[in-house]
Structure formats: structure tokens, C-alpha cells
C-alpha positions as a Markdown table, in Angstrom:
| # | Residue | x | y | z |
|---|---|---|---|---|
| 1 | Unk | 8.5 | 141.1 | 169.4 |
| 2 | Unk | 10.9 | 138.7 | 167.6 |
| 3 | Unk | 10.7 | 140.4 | 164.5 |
| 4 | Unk | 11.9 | 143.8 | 165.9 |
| 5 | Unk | 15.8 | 144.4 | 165.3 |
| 6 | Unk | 17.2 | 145.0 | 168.6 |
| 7 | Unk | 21.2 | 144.3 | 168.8 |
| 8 | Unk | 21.2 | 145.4 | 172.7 |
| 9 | Unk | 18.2 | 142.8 | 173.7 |
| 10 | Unk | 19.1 | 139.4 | 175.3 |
| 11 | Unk | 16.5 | 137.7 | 173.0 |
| 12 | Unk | 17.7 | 139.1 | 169.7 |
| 13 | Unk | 21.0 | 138.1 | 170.3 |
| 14 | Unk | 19.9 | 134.9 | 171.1 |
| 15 | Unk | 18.0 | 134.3 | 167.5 |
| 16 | Unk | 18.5 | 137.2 | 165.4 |
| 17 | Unk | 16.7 | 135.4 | 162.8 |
| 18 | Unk | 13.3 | 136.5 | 162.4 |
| 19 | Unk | 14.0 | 140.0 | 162.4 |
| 20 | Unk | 16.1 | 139.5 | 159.3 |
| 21 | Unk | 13.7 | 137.5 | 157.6 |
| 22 | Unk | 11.3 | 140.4 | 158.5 |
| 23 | Unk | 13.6 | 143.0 | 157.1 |
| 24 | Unk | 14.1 | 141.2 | 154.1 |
| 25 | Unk | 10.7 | 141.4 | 153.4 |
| 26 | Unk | 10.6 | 145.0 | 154.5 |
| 27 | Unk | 13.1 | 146.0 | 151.6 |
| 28 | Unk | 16.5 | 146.4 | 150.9 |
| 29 | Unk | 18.2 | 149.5 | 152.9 |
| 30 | Unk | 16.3 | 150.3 | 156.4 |
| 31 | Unk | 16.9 | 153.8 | 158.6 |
| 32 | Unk | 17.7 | 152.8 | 162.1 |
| 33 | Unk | 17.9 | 155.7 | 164.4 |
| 34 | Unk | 19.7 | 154.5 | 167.6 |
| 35 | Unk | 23.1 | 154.0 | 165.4 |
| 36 | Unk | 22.5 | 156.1 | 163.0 |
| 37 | Unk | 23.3 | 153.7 | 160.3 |
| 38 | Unk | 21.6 | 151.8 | 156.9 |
| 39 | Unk | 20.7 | 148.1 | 157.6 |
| 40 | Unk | 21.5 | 146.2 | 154.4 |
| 41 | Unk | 20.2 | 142.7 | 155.1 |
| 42 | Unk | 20.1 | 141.1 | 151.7 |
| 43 | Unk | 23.1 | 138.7 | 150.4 |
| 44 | Unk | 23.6 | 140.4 | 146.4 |
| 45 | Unk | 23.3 | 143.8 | 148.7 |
| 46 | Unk | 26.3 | 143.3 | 151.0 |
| 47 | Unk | 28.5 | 141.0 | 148.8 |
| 48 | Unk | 28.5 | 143.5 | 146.2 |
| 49 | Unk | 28.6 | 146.7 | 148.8 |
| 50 | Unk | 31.7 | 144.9 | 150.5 |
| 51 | Unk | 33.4 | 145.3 | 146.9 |
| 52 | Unk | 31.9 | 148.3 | 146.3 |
| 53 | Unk | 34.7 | 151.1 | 146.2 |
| 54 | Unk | 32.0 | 153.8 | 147.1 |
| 55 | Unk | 32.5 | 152.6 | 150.3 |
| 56 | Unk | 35.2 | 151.9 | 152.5 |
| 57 | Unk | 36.0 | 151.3 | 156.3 |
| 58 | Unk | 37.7 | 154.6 | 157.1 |
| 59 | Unk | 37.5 | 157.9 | 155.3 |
| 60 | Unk | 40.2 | 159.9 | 156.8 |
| 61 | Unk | 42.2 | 158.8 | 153.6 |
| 62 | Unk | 40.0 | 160.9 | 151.7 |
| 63 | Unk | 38.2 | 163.2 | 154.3 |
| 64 | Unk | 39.0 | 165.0 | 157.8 |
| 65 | Unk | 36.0 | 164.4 | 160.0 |
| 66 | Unk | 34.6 | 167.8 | 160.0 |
| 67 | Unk | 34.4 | 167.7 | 155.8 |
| 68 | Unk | 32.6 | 163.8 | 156.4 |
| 69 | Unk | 30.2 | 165.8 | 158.7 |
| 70 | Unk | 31.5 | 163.3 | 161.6 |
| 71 | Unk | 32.8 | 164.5 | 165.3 |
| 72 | Unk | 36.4 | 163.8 | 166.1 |
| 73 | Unk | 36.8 | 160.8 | 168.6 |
| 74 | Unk | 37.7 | 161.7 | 172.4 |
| 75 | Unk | 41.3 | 162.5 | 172.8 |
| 76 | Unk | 41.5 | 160.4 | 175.8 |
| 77 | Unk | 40.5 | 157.6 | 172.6 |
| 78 | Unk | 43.4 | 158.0 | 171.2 |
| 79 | Unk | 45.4 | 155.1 | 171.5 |
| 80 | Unk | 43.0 | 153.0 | 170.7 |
| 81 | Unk | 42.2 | 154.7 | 167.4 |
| 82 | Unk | 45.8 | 154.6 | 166.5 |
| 83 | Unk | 46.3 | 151.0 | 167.2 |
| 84 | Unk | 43.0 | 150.3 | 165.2 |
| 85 | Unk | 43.3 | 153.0 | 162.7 |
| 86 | Unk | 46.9 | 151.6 | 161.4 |
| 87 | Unk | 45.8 | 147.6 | 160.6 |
| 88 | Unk | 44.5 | 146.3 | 157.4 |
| 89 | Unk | 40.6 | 146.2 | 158.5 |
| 90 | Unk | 40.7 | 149.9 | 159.2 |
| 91 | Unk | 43.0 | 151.4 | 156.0 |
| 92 | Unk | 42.0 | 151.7 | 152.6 |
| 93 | Unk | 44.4 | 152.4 | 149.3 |
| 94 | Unk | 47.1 | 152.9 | 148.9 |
| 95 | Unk | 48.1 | 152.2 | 152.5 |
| 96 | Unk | 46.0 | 149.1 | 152.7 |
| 97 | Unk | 47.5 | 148.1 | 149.2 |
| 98 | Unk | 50.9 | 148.5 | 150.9 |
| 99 | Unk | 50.6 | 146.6 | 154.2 |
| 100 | Unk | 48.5 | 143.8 | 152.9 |
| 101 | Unk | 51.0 | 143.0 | 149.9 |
| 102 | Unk | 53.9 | 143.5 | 152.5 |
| 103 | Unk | 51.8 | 141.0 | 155.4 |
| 104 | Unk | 51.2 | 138.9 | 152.2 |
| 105 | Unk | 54.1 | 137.9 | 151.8 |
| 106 | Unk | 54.9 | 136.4 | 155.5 |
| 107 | Unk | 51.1 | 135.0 | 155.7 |
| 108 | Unk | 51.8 | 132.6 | 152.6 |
| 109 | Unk | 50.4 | 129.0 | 152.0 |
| 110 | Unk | 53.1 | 127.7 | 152.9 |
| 111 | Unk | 53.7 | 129.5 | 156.0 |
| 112 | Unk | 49.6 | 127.9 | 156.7 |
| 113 | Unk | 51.3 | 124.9 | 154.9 |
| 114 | Unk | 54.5 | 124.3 | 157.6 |
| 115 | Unk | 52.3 | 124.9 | 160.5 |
| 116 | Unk | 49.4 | 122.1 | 159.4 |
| 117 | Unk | 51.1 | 119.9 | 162.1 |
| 118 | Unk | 51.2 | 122.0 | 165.0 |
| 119 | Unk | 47.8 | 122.7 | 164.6 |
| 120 | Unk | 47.2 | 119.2 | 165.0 |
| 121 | Unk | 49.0 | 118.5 | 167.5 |
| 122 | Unk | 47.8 | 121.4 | 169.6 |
| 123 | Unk | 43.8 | 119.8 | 168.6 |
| 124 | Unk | 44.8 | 116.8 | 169.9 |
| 125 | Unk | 46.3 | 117.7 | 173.0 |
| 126 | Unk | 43.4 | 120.3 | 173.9 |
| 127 | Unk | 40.2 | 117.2 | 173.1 |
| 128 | Unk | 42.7 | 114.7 | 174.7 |
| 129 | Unk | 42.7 | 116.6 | 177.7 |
| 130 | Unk | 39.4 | 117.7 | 177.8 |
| 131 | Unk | 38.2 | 114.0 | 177.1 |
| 132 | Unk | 40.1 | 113.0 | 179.7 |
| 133 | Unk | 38.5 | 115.2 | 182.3 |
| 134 | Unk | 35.4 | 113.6 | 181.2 |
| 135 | Unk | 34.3 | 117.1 | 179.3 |
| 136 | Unk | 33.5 | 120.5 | 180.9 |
| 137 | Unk | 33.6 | 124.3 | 179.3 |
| 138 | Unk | 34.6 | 123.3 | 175.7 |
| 139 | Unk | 34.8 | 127.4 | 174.7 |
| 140 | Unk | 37.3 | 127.8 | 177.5 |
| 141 | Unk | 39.2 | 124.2 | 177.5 |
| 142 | Unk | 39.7 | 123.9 | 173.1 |
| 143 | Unk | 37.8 | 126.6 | 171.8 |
| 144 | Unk | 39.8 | 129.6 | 172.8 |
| 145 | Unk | 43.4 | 128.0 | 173.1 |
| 146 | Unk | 44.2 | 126.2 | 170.1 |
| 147 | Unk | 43.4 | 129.7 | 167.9 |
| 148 | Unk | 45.0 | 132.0 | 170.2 |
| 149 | Unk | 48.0 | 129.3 | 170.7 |
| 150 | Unk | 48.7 | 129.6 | 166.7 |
| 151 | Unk | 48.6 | 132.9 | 166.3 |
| 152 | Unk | 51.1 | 133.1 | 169.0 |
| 153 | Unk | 53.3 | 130.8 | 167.6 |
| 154 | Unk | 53.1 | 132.7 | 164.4 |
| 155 | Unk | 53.7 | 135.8 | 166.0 |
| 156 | Unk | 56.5 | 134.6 | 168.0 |
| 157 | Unk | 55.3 | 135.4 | 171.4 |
| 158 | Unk | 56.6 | 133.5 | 174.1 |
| 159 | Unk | 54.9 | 131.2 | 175.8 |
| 160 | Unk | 54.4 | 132.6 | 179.3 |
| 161 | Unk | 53.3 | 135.6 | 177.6 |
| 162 | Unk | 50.6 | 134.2 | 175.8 |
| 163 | Unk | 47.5 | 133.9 | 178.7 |
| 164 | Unk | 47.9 | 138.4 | 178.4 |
| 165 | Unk | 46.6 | 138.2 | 174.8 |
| 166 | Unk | 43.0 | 136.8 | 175.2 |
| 167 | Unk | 42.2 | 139.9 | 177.5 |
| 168 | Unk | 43.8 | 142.3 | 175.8 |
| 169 | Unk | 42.1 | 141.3 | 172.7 |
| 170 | Unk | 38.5 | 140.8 | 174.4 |
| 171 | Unk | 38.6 | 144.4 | 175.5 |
| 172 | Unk | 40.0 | 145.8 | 172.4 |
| 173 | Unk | 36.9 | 144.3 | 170.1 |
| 174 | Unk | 34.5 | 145.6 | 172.6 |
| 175 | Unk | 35.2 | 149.0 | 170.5 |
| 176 | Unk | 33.5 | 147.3 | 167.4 |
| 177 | Unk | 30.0 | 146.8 | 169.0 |
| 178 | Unk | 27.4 | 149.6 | 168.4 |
| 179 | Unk | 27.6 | 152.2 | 170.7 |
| 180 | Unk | 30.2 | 151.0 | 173.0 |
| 181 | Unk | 29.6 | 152.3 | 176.5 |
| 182 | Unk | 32.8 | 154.9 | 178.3 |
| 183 | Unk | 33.8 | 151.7 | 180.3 |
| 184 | Unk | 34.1 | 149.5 | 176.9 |
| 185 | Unk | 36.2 | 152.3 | 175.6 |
| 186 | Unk | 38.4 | 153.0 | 179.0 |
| 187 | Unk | 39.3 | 148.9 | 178.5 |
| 188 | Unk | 39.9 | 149.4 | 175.2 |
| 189 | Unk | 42.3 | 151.9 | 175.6 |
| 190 | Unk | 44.0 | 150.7 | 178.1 |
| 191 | Unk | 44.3 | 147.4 | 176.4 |
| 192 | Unk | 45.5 | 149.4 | 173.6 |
| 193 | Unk | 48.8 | 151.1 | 175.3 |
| 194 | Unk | 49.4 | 147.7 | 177.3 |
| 195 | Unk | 49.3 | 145.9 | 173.8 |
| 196 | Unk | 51.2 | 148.0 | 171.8 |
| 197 | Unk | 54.2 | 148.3 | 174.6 |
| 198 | Unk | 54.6 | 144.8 | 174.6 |
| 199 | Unk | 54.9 | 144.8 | 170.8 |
| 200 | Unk | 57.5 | 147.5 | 170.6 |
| 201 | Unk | 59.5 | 144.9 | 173.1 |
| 202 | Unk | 59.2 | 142.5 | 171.4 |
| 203 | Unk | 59.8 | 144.0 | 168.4 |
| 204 | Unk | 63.1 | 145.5 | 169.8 |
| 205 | Unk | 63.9 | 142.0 | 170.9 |
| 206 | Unk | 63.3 | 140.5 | 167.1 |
| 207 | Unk | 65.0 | 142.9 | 165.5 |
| 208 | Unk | 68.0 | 142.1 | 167.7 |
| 209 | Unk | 67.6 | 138.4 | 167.0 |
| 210 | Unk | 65.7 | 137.8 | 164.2 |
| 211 | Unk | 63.7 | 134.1 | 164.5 |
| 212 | Unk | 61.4 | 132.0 | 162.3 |
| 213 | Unk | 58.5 | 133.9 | 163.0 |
| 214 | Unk | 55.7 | 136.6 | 161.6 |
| 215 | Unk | 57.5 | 139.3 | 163.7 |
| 216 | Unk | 60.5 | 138.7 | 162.4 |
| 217 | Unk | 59.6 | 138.7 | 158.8 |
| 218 | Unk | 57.7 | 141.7 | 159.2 |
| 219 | Unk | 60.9 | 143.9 | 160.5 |
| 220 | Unk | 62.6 | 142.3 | 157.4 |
| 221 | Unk | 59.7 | 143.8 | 155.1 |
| 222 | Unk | 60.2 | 147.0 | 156.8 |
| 223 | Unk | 63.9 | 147.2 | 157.1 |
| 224 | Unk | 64.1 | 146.2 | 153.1 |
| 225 | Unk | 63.9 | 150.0 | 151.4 |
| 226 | Unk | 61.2 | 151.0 | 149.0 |
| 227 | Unk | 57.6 | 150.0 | 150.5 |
| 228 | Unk | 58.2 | 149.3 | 154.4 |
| 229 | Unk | 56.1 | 149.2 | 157.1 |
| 230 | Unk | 56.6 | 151.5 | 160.0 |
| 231 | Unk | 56.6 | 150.4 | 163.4 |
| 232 | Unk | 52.9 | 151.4 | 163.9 |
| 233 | Unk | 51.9 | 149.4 | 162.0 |
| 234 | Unk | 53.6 | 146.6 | 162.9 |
| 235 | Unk | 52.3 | 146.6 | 165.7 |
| 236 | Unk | 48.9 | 147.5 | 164.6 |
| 237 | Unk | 49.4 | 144.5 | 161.9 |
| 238 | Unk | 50.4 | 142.1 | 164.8 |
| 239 | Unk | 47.6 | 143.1 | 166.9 |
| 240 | Unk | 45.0 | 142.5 | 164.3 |
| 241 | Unk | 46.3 | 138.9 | 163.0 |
| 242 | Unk | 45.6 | 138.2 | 167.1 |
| 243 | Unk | 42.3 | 139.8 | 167.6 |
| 244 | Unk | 40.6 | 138.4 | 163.9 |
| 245 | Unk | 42.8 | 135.4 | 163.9 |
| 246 | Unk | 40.8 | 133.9 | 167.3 |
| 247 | Unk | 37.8 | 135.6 | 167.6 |
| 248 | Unk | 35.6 | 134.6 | 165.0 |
| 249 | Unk | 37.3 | 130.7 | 165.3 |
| 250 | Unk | 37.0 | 130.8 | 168.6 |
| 251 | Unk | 33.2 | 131.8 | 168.2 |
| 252 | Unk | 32.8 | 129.6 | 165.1 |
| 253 | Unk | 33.7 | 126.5 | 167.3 |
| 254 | Unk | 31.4 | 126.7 | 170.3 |
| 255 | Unk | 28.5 | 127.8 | 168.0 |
| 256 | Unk | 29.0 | 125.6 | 165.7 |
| 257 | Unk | 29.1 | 122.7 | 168.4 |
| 258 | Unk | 26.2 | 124.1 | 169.9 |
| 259 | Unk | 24.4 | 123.7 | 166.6 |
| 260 | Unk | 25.6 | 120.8 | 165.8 |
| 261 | Unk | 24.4 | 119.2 | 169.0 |
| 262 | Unk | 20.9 | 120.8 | 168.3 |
| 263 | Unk | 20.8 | 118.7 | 165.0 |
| 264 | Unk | 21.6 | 115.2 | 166.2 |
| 265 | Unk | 21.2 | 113.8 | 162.5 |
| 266 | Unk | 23.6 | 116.1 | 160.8 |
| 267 | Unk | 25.7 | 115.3 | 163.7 |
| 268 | Unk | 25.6 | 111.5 | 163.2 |
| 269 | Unk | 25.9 | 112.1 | 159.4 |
| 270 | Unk | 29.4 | 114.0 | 160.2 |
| 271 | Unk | 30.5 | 111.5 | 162.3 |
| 272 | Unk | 29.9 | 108.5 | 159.9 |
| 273 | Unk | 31.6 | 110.7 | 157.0 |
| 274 | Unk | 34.5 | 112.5 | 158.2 |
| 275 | Unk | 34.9 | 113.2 | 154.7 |
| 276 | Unk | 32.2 | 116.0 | 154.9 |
| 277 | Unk | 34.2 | 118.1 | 157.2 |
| 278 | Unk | 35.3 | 120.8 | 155.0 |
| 279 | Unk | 31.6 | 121.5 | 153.5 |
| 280 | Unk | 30.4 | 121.1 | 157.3 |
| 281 | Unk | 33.2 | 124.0 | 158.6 |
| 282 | Unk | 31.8 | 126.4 | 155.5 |
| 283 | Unk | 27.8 | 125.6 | 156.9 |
| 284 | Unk | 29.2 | 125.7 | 160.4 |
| 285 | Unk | 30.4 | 129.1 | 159.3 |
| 286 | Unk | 27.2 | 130.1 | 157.3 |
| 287 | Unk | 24.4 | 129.0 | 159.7 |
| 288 | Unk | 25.3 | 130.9 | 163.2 |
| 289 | Unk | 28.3 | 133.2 | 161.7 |
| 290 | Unk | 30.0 | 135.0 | 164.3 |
| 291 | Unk | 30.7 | 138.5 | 163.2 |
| 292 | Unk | 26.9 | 139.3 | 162.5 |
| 293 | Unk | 27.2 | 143.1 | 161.3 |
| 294 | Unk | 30.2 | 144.7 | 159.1 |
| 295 | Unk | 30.3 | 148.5 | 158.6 |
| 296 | Unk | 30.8 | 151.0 | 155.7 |
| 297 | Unk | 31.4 | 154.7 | 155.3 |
| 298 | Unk | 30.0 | 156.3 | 152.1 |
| 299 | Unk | 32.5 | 158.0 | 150.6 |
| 300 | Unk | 30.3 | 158.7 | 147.8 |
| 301 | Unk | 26.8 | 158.9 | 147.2 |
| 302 | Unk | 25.0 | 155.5 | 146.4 |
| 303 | Unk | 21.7 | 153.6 | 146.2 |
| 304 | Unk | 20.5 | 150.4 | 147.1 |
| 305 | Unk | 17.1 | 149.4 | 146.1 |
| 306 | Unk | 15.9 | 152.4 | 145.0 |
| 307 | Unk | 17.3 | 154.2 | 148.3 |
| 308 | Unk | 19.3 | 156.9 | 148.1 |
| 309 | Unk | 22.6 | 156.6 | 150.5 |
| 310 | Unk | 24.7 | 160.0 | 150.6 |
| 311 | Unk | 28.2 | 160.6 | 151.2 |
| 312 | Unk | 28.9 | 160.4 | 154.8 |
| 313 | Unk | 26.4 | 157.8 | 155.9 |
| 314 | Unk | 27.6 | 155.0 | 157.9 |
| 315 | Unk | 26.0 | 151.0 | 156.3 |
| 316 | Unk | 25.8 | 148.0 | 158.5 |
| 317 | Unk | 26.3 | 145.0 | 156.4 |
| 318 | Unk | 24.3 | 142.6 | 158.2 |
| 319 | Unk | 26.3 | 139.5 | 157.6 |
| 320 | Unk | 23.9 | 137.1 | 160.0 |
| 321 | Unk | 20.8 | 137.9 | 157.6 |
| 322 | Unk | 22.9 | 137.5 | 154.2 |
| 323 | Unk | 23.5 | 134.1 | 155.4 |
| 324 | Unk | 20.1 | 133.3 | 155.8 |
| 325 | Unk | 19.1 | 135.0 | 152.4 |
| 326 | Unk | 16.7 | 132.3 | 150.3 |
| 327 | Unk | 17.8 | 134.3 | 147.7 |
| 328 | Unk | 21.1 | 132.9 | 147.7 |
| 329 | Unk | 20.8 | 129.7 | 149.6 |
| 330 | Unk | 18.3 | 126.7 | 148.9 |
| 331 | Unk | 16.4 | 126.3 | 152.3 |
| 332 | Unk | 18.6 | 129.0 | 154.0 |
| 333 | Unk | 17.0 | 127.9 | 157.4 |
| 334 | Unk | 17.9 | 124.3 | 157.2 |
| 335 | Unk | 21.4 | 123.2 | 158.6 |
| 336 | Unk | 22.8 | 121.1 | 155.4 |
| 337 | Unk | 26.4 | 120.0 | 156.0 |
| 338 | Unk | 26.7 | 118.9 | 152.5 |
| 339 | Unk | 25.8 | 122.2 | 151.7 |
| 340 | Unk | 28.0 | 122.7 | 147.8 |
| 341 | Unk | 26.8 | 125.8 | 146.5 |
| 342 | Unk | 27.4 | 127.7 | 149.6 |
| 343 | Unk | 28.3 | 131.5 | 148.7 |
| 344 | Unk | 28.5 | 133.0 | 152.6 |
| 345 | Unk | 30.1 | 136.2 | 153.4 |
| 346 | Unk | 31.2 | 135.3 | 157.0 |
| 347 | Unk | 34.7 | 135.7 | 156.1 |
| 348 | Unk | 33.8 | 139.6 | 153.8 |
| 349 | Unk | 34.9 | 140.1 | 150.4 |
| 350 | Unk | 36.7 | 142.4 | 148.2 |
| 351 | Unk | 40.0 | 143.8 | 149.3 |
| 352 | Unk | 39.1 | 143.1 | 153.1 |
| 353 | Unk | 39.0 | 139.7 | 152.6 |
| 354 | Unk | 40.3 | 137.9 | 155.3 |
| 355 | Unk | 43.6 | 137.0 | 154.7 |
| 356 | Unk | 43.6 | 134.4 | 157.4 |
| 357 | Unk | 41.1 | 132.1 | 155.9 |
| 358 | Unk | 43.3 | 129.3 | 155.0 |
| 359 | Unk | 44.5 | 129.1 | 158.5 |
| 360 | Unk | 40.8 | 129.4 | 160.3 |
| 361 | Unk | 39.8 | 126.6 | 157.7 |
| 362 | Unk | 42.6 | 124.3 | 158.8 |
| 363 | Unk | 42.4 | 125.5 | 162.7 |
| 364 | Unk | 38.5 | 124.2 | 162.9 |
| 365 | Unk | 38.9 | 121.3 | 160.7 |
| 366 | Unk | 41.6 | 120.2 | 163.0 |
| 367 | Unk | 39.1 | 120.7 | 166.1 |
| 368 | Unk | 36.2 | 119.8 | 164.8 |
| 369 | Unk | 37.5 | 116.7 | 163.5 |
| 370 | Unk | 39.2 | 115.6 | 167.0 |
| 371 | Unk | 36.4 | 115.6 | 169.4 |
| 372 | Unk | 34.1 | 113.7 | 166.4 |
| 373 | Unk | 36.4 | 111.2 | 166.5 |
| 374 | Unk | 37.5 | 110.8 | 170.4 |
| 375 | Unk | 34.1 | 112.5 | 171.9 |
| 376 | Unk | 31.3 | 110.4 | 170.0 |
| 377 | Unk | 28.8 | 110.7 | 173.0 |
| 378 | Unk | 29.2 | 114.4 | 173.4 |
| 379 | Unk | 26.5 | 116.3 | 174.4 |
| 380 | Unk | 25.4 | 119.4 | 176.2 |
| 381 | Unk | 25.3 | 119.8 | 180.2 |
| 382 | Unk | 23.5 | 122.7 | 180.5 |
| 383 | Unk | 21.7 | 125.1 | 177.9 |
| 384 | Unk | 24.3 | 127.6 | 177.1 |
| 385 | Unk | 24.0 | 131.4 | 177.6 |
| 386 | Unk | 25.0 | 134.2 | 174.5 |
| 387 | Unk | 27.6 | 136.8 | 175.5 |
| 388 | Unk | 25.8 | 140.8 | 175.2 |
| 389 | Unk | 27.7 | 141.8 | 172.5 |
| 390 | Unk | 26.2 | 141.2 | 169.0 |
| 391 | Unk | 28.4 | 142.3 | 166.0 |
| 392 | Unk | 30.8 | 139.2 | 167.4 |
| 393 | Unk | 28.5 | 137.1 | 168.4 |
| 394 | Unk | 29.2 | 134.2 | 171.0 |
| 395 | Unk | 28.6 | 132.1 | 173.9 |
| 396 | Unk | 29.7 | 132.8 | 177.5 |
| 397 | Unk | 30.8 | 129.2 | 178.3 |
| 398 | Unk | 29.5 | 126.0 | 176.2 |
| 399 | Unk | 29.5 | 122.9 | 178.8 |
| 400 | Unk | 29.6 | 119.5 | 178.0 |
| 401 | Unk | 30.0 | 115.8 | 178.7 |
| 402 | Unk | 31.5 | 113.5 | 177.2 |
């Protein structure tokens, strides 16, 4: 039934959709057994829950697991919980206040600012290549290499190491779908202690022989006195700007092409009006977003439409159906790329804003606008298939000609 929410079937990942709309209607806070978590599916709900300080995405800060009602993780977990447990997305105050003011300062405009034209460059040499070869699997070919090429450069990672990090990132965010499998969590972990060993290298190496780099400036940050990061969570830090600064570009560019070549009109209206690029990147972003589900621990007791949540419940902010709310958005179904008044939450809000925004703004504008201008017959080869996962939500492969 395709109003039944079912994040493990091949046809609700496929158009999640109707089962929001159907929640929506259903009310504002729904029960669901299998994960053991509250569905919020309406936009005011999760945009004011994601600033909501009742909440918060661990609460080891202010809870052990046994007080939280909550079973310990597997010891044989462990490295992956204290890679993930030592980044931003996973901390709350005062820790979180510390490391995010500290990777604040390396992750500045102008840092987004100086790299502008490698970005461009590394567009147009992906979509000239890929033109050249007369088209292919664009999710593969530009999709995944331009976002995961930046973030490398930023890092300072050198570039024969760089085709390790797309795997070792892939297996580490299988932990954040709903009830990850042992397999998922054997990948992750050994993901986890390849990843981090690497790091502490290269770390090592930086600290040596500081360069022009994010790596570098966070050993200055920590080598200062006063607040300083430890070298968990540099690497933690360094591990997370990889994994969130590709993942939901790389997804937002193969979905959003694959939308856009579903709406031929909008597509044509881009293409005449390059100048609507930056409102198209936000819809892009807003129609098919590709982290679908954000979770919450209650750390204290709260209610959302009359329901009462209590400490130690688990939300699931269900980003995909905020998006879609007619509450918030004028024809929420329709793809407008002109879109204005477009308040999405694919990027969160509060103090978990993403802090690389700017540079996934600038990263898809740079891509997008390439292949409009040097691939104007583009169009799909085959009907693409969705990936199983759903909280980050993408295509296997997107193929095209061009």
C-alpha cells in the first residue's frame, strides 16, 4: 500500500511521498514499533524540534545509558562509536560549543571563498570528460568526485590517497540507517579503525610540516592552549567534514538530475536562465532531499500535538515529509525552480546546522551549471534504480547520454 511507512521496502524508498502525506493527515507524532521511535512528519514540528534543547543527538553528556533506560552498544562497536561519538553531529554543549567554534574558525567564508576556483575547475574537467565520452554513469563520473575531491583538498589528503575515502565513508554511514544489520556494523567498524589510523598519520605528518590545509589548522587550534581539540576529535572532526561534506551533494546531484530530467520544462526554463540556478539548487534540495530522516533523544519530557513524548524516547525528524508540508510550501508537490519563499530543512537547523553549507551551495552550482551549459541534449539511458538505504537516500548509478 503506498500510503504505509515502510523505510526497508523497495517501493517506499522509491516515492516516500504518499505515506507522508498520509501521516500528515494522521496527526502530528506517530508510534512506530519496528524502531521504536516518534515519527514527526510536519515542517513547524521538526524545524522547531531540531532547535528544541529538550532534545539533543546524544545524551551521554547528561545521562549513562542505564539511567536513559537504553542498552550499552556491543563492545566489539566500539570504534565506531568513538569515531562517531567525538564529531560535531553526535556532541552536544559544551563540547559541541567547543569543537564547532574551534572548526569554525578553519571552515570560514573565505576558506569557501579561496577555493571558488578549484571547484570550478574540478566541474569542468569532470562534465568535460564525461561529455566527451559521449555521457555514461553521471553519479559515478561527476557526482561523487568533484565533492569528495574538495573535501580532500581541504583536508589535505594526498592525492593517491583519496579513491580510500569514498568506501570508508559509504560503510561508515551505513551505521545511520534504522536498524543496521551485524554486517553494516562489522563494515563500519572496520572502516572506523582503518579511517582513524590514516588520520593519526597524517596528522603526525602535518604536525611535522604544517601546510595550507584544514588539517593543519586544526593541530594549530589544538596546539594553541586554553580550548583545544584532542586528537580524537580531530580525527573524528576530519572524518565527519568527509562523510557530510559528499554524501548529501553527491546524492543531491544525481537526484536532482534525475528530477530535473523528469520535468523537461523546468529543465528548459534553467537552461534559458542560468540566472535561476541558486533558487533551482535550494528546490533541487527541497523536492527529493537526500537525508530523509534526522534523529533526537529526549532528554526531557515533551509534547507535540497534544502527544506526550517522555525522557528517553528516541524522535525521527522526517525531513522528506517536512519538505513536502503544504503547510509551509505553496503546492509543495510541484517542482518550482523559482521557488523564493522556500523554508526546507534539508540542511537541519539550530546548533547542528550544517556548517558546510556554503561550500555544498557553491559545489552544486558549479556542477549543475556545467553540464546545462556543455550537455544541453542530456537525457536519461535507462530508468535509474534507488540504493536500500533510506535515511540517505540515493540512486545506485544514474546513466545518461549526452
Amino acid at each position: 500500500m503506498a500510503e504505509t511507512f515502510d523505510p526497508w521496502s523497495p517501493s517506499f524508498v522509491a516515492d516516500p511521498y504518499p505515506a507522508y502525506a498520509a501521516l500528515r493527515a494522521r496527526g502530528r507524532a506517530h508510534w512506530y514499533e519496528p524502531t521504536r521511535q516518534w515519527l514527526v512528519p510536519h515542517h513547524a514540528d521538526v524545524s522547531a524540534l531540531l532547535r528544541d534543547r529538550r532534545l539533543g543527538r546524544t545524551y551521554l553528556h547528561r545521562f549513562t545509558h542505564e539511567e536513559f533506560g537504553r542498552t550499552p552498544p556491543p563492545p566489539g562497536h566500539e570504534p565506531f562509536h568513538v569515531l562517531n561519538d567525538h564529531g560535531l553531529l553526535d556532541l552536544e554543549a559544551p563540547d559541541h560549543t567547543r569543537i564547532r567554534r574551534l572548526v569554525s574558525r578553519a571552515f570560514t567564508p573565505r576558506t569557501v571563498e579561496r577555493l571558488a576556483p578549484t571547484v570550478r575547475r574540478l566541474a569542468a574537467e569532470l562534465v568535460g570528460d564525461f561529455v566527451a565520452q559521449g555521457g555514461g554513469d553521471l553519479l559515478s563520473a561527476v557526482a561523487e568526485p568533484l565533492p569528495v575531491a574538495v573535501i580532500a583538498e581541504m583536508l589535505g589528503v594526498p592525492e593517491p590517497d583519496r579513491a580510500l575515502l569514498r568506501p570508508w565513508s559509504a560503510d561508515i554511514c551505513g551505521m545511520y540507517e534504522l536498524n543496521p544489520p551485524e554486517e553494516t556494523a562489522r563494515r563500519a567498524v572496520r572502516a572506523s579503525v582503518e579511517f582513524s589510523a590514516y588520520l593519526r598519520e597524517l596528522i603526525a605528518v602535518r604536525r611535522e610540516s604544517p601546510g595550507d590545509d584544514l588539517i593543519s589548522a586544526l593541530i594549530a587550534a589544538h596546539d594553541e592552549g586554553g580550548d583545544r581539540l584532542s586528537e580524537q576529535e580531530m580525527i573524528s572532526t576530519c572524518v565527519l567534514l568527509l562523510n557530510a561534506g559528499h554524501e548529501a551533494t553527491v546524492n543531491t546531484t544525481a537526484n536532482g538530475w534525475r528530477t530535473l530530467l523528469r520535468h523537461p520544462g523546468q529543465l528548459e526554463a534553467l537552461r534559458a536562465d542560468l540566472g535561476l540556478l541558486p533558487t533551482a539548487v535550494e528546490e533541487l534540495m527541497r523536492y527529493d532531499t537526500p537525508l530523509q530522516l534526522f534523529e533526537r533523544w529526549v532528554l526531557d519530557d515533551i509534547e507535540v500535538g497534544g502527544v506526550a513524548i517522555p525522557r528517553g524516547s528516541e524522535v525521527a525528524l522526517l525531513f522528506g515529509s517536512a519538505n513536502r508540508d503544504p503547510a509551509a510550501f505553496g503546492r509543495p508537490g510541484e517542482l518550482d525552480l523559482g521557488r523564493t519563499d522556500n523554508p526546507h530543512v534539508s540542511l537541519g537547523a539550530g546548533i547542528h546546522y550544517c556548517l558546510g553549507a556554503p561550500l555544498a551551495r557553491l559545489e552544486l552550482a558549479s556542477s549543475f551549471g556545467e553540464l546545462l551549459r556543455r550537455a544541453p541534449k542530456m537525457r536519461l539511458a535507462e530508468e535509474p534504480e534507488w540504493k536500500p538505504g533510506f535515511v540517505i537516500r540515493g540512486l545506485r548509478e544514474l546513466r545518461v547520454e549526452v
